[in-house]
C-alpha positions in Angstrom: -31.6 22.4 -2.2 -34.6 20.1 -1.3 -36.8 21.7 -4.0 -33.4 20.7 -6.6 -33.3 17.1 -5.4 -36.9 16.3 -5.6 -37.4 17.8 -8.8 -34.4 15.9 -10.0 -36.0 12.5 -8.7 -39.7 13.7 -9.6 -38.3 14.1 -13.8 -36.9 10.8 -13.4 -32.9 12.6 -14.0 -30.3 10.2 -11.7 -28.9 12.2 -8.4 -25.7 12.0 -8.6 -24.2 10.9 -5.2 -20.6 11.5 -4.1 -18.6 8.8 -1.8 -17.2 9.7 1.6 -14.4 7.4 1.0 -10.9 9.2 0.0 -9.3 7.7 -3.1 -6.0 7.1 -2.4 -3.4 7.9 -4.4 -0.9 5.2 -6.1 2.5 5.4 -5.3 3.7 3.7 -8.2 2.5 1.5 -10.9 4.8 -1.8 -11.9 6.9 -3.5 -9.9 9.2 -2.4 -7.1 11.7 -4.2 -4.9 12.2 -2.7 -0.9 14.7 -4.6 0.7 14.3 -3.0 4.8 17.2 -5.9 6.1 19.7 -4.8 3.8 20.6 -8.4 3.5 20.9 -10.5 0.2 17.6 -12.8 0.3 15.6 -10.0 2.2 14.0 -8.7 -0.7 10.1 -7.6 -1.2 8.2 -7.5 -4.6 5.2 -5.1 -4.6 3.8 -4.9 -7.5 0.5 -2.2 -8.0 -1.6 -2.3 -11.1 -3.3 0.6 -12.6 -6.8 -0.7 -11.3 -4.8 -0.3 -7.3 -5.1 -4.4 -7.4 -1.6 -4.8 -5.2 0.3 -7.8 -4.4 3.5 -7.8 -1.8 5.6 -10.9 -2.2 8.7 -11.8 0.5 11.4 -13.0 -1.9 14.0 -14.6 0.5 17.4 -17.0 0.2 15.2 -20.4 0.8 11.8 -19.7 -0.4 9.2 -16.8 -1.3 5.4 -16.4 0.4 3.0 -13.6 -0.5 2.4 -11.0 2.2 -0.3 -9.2 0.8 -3.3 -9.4 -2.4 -5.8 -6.9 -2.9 -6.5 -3.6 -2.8 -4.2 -0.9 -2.4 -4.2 0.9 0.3 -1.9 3.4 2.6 -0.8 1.7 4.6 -0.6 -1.9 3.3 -1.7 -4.0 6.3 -0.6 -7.7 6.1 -2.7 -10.4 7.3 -0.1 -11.5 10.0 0.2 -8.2 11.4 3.1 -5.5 9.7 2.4 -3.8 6.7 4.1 -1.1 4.4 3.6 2.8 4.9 4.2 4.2 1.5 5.4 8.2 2.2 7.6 10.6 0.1 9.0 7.7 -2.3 9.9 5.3 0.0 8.6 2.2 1.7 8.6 2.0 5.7 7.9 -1.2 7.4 5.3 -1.4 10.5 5.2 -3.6 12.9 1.5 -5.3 14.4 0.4 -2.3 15.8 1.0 -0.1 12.3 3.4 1.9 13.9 6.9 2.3 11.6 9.4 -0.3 13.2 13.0 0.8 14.3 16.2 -0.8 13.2 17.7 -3.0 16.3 20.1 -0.7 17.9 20.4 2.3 15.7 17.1 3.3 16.7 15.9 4.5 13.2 13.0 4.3 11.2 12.9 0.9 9.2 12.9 2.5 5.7 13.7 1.2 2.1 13.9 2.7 -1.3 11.4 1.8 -4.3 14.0 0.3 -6.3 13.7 -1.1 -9.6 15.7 -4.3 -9.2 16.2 -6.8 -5.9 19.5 -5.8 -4.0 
């Protein structure tokens, strides 16, 4: 395998290198609303572009502030602490230590549907 490399880079042909780094996979592409309240004016936009640029807006009843621009990844990890999991079609929400957060007294996992519209 040595011999093959330095030939290649002796006849001046490129070596061809190979990251380490996963590509991860998009979960969508477009726009999708999560809504993990169930309330009206709880809504989240995510929107993911073919190129993975991703941008996570919180769309509530007095105002709207963007959670997250840049790169997708899996999870999506918010500046502020939280993020979005992405896992099986749905969205889960983590709280500041990435772990999935639990609704209140129910004691299940804070999960939302990709839906098309806000709810």
């Amino acid at each position: 395998m040595k011999k093959l490399v330095l030939s290649l880079v002796l006849f001046g042909l490129p070596v061809i290198g190979f990251s380490a780094e996963k590509e991860t996979k998009l979960p969508f592409v477009g726009t999708k609303f999560v809504n993990f309240s169930g309330g009206s004016g709880t809504n989240e936009e995510i929107i993911i572009k073919t190129n993975g640029d991703t941008r996570v807006e919180y769309i509530g009843s007095t105002g709207s502030a963007v959670e997250y621009k840049g790169k997708f990844s899996n999870p999506l990890k918010f500046k502020e602490g939280g993020g979005i999991l992405f896992k099986d079609g749905k969205a889960y929400s983590l709280d500041k230590g990435g772990k999935v957060e639990q609704n209140g007294c129910e004691n299940t996992p804070c999960v939302s549907d990709l839906g098309d519209e806000m709810r």
